[in-house]
C-alpha positions as CSV (number, residue, x, y, z in Angstrom):
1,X,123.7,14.3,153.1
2,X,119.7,14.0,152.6
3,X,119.1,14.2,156.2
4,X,121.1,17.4,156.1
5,X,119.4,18.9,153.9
6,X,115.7,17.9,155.1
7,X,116.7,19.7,158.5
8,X,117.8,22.7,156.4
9,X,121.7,22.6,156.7
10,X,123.7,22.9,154.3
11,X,125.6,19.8,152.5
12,X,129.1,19.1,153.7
13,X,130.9,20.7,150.6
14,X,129.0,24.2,150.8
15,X,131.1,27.1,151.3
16,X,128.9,27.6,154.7
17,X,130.0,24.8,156.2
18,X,133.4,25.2,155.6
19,X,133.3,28.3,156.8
20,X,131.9,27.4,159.8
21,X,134.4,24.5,160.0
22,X,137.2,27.3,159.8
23,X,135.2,28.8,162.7
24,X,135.8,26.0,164.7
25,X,139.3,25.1,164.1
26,X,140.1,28.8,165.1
27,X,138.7,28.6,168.0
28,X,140.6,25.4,169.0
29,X,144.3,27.4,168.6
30,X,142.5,29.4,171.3
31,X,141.4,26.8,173.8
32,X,145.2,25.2,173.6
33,X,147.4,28.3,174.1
34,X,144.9,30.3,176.8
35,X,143.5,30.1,179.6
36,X,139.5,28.0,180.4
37,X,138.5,31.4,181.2
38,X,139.6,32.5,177.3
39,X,138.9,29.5,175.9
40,X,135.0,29.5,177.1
41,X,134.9,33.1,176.2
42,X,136.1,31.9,172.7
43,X,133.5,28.9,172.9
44,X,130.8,31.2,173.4
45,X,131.7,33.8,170.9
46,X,131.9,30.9,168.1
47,X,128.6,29.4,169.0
48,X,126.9,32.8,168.9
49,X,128.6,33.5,165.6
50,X,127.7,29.7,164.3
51,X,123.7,30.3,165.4
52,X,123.8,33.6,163.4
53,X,125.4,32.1,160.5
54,X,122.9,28.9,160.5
55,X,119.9,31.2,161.0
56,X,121.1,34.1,158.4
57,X,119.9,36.7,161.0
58,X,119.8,40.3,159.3
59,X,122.4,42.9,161.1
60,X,124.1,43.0,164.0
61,X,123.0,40.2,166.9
62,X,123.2,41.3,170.9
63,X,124.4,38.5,171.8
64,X,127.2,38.0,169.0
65,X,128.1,41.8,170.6
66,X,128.4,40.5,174.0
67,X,130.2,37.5,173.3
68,X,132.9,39.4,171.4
69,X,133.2,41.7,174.0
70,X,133.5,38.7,176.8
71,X,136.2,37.3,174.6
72,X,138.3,40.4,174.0
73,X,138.4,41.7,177.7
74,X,139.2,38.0,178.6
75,X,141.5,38.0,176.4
76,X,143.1,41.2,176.9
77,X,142.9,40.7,181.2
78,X,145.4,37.9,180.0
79,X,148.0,39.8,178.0
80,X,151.5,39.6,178.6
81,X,152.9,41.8,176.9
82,X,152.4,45.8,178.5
83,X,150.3,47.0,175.3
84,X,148.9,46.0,171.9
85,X,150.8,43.2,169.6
């Protein structure tokens, strides 16, 4: 836990990091049921959104954008199912 906190993180029972444990565990349901193409999209998307979280970046980040985006079209080129769920 000290080491955590000397690099700046927060300790493991801060509502940060459970969030960002939450984060992660989502993105697993995705990289079991989709396809590598969806799950990397997913994998890309969480990192960008774990980076912004850790760093506490003010507004909107590009590259959070443009990892959502990559995941939804990925994920939407996938979909079964003629229109929305």
């Amino acid at each position: 836990m000290l080491d955590r906190r000397s690099l700046g993180l927060p300790s493991a029972d801060e509502p940060e990091d459970e969030t960002l444990h939450a984060l992660w565990l989502a993105k697993k349901a995705v990289e079991l049921v989709c396809s590598h193409e969806a799950a990397q999209a997913a994998h890309d998307y969480t990192e960008a959104l774990h980076q912004i979280m850790r760093d506490v970046a003010a507004g909107q980040d590009p590259t959070k954008r443009e990892r959502r985006y990559a995941f939804m079209e990925t994920a939407r080129s996938q979909q079964v199912s003629p229109g929305p769920f």
